[in-house]
N, C-alpha and C positions, 0 to 999 in steps of 0.2 A: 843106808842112811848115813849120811856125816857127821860126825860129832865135830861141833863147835867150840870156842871158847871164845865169848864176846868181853871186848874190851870198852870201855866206856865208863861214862859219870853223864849226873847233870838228870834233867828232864827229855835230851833228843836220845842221850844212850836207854834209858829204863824204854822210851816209846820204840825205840828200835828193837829193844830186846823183845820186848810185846809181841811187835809185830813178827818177828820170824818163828816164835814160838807158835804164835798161830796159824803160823805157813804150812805146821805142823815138823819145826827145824827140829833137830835134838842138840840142845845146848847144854853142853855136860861141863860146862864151868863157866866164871865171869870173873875178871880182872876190875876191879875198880880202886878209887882213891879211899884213903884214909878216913876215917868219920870225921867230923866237922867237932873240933872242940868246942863251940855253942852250943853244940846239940842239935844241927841242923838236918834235916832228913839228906839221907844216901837214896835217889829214887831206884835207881838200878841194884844196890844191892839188898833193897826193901821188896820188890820185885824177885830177885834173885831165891832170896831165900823163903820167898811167898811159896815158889814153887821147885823148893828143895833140889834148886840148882847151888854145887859148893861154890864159893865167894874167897877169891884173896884179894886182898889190899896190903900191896907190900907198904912196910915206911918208908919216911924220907919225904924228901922235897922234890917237887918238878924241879928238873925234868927229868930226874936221874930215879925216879921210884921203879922203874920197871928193868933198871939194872940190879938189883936186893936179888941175892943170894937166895932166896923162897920161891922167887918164880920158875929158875931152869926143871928143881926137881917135883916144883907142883905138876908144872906143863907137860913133865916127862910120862909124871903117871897116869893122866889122862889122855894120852896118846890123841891128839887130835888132827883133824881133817882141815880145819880150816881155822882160822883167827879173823874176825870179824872187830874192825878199829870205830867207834862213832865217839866221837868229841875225845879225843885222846889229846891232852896236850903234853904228857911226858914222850920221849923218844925209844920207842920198841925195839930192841935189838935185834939185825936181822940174824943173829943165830938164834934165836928164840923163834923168831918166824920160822925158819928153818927145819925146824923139831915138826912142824904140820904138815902134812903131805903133800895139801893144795897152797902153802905157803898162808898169805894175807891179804886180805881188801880192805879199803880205809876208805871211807868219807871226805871228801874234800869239798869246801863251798867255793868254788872255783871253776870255769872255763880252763882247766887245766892244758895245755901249759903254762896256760895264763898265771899269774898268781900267784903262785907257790909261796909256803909260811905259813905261821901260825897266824896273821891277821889279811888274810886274803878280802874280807867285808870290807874291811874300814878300806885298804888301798885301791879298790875297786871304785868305790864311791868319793874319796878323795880325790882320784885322777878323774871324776868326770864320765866313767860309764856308764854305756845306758842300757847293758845289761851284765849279766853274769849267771852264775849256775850253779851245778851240781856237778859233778865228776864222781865215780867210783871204781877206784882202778888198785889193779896188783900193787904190793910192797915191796920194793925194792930196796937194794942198798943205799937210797940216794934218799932225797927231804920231796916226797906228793912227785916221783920221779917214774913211777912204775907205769903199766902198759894199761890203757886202758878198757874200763867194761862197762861201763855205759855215764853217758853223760847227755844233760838239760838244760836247756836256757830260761831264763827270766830276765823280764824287764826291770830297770831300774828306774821311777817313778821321780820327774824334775825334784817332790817333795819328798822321797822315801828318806829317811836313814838306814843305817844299821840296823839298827833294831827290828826298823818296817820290816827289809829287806828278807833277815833273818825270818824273824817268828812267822810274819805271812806267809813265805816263796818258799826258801830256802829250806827251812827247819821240815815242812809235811813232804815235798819232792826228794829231801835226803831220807828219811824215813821210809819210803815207796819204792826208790834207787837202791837203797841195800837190801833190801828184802827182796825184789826183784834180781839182787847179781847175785844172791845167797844161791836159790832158785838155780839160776843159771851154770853155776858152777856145777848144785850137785847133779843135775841132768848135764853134763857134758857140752852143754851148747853155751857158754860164756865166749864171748868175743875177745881175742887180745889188741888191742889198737895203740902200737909206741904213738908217747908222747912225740910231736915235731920241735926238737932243740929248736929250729930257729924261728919261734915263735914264743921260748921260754921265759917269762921273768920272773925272779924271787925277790918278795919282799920280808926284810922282819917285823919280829915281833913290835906293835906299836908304842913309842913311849911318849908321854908327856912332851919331852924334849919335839916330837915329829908338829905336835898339833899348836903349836902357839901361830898366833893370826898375826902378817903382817899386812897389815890395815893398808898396804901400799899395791898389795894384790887385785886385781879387778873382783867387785862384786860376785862373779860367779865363781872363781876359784875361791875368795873365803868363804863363800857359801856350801859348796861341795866338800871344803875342810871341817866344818862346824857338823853336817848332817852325818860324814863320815868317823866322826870322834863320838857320836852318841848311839848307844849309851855308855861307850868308853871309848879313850879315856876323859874325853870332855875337853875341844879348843879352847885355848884360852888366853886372855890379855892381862894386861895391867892398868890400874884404873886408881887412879890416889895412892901407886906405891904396894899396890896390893894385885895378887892375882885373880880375877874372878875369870867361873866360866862362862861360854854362852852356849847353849843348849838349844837352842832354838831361834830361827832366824829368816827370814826372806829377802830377795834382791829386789831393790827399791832403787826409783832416779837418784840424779844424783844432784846437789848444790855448786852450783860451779865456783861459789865463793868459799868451801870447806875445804882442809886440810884432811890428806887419809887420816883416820882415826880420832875423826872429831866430832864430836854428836851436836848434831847442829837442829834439829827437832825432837819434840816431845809428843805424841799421839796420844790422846783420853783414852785410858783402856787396851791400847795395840801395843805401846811397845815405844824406842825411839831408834832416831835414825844417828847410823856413822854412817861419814866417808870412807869411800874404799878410794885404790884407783883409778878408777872408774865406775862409776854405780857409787849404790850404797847399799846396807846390809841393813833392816828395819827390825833391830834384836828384841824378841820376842820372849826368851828365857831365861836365866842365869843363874850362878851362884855364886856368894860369897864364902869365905875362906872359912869353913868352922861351921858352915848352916848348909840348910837344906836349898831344893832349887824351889825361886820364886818368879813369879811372871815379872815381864821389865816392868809393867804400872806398880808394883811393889814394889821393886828397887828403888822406880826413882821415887816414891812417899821416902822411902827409908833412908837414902841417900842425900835426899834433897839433890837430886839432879838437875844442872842445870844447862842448857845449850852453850855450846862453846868450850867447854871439860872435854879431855883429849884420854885415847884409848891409848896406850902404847905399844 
């Protein structure tokens, strides 16, 4: 039997722990993050300690919490087989990997080589594809670089976001993927498949700065920017000198007499229309600077929106 240490946070790490526990894995530790100064539930380390597996949560800040002097001589005394990585957003040291016999598997939402980074969803959807996957492959010294052990496609849906993408596809197929290479390792039949470099690409971490909407863009690329920013960080414009986001949104004809970034219709109940560079964008959700998100028939009461008011 192989002794584990799973690493993870969040709701996909607790359901992955779940599930290799029930695989009937032997998980003789778990790595997670810091308690939530709110008071917000740990689900993995609520899990964890449900069934008297020990729990470290070094301190510090991502991305450096899994570098804390607590980890090497925790890791040591549990001598383990493998490290199992799901929603790890700090950077695992490969001498720490190291210390495990069978090294490390990590979770990737990615078509790997495709993708690579910590926001592999959003840059998928951004660029317009029409699918993406799963990947779970060895750790390596490099960033989602390692060889790989199995990997799945999904479709990406004209309307999906992030979020779709995630929680429906992605989140229950990466939950099934690792408990499935868990498996595979400790019966000796895991496949090692190198990544193809030249088919590689990395993206970073997503910021505000990536998702702001130039209204000059055609309809479908700010449309693919808006579905890929939600539910973070949220594209967004300028509108009376103020930033609002848009959250939600459809490719609509376009007014051949409108300027990009000019709302040139108001819909009962739907939402109104900008110009893009082509097409237009029929914005369906938003938020103001300070509030929550409201449907566009609520902004524009609130607003007093008027046709002709420019997006920037």
């Amino acid at each position: 039997m192989m002794k584990i240490v799973l690493v993870g946070q969040a709701p996909f790490g607790k359901d992955c722990l779940e599930s290799i526990l029930q695989q009937g894995e032997q998980v003789v530790g778990v790595i997670t993050v810091p308690d939530d100064p709110k008071g917000r539930p740990n689900p993995v380390k609520d899990l964890a300690l449900e069934k008297n597996i020990p729990v470290l949560q070094p301190p510090g800040r991502s991305p450096h919490r899994l570098k804390d002097t607590s980890v090497i001589p925790w890791v040591k005394d549990l001598k383990p087989d493998l490290f199992v990585l799901v929603f790890v957003t700090d950077f695992m040291p490969y001498e720490v990997i190291k210390m495990s016999t069978s090294g490390g598997i990590n979770f990737h939402p990615s078509l790997l080589p495709k993708y690579r980074g910590g926001s592999a969803i959003n840059w998928a959807v951004i660029s317009g594809e029409k699918e993406t996957g799963v990947t779970v492959h060895y750790i390596d010294e490099g960033v989602d670089t390692g060889d790989i052990i199995l990997q799945e496609k999904v479709t990406i849906e004209p309307e999906d976001s992030v979020g779709s993408v995630y929680f429906n596809k992605l989140y229950p197929l990466g939950v099934s993927l690792t408990t499935q290479a868990v498996k595979l390792i400790r019966e000796g039949r895991a496949p090692r498949v190198p990544q193809e470099e030249s088919q590689s690409s990395f993206q970073p971490v997503i910021t505000e700065d990536d998702v702001k909407i130039d209204w000059k863009n055609t309809a479908e690329t700010i449309h693919d920017l808006i579905r890929g920013s939600n539910p973070s960080p949220g594209a967004h414009s300028l509108f009376r000198g103020e930033k609002i986001k848009v959250w939600e949104g459809e490719i609509s004809e376009a007014d051949p007499g409108a300027r990009p970034g000019e709302v040139f219709e108001l819909l009962e109940g739907k939402g109104f229309k900008v110009a893009a560079g082509s097409g237009s964008i029929l914005i369906k959700r938003v938020q103001l600077p300070g509030d929550g998100k409201i449907s566009s028939q609520q902004f524009i009461e609130q607003v007093g929106l008027k046709p002709g008011e420019q997006l920037n």
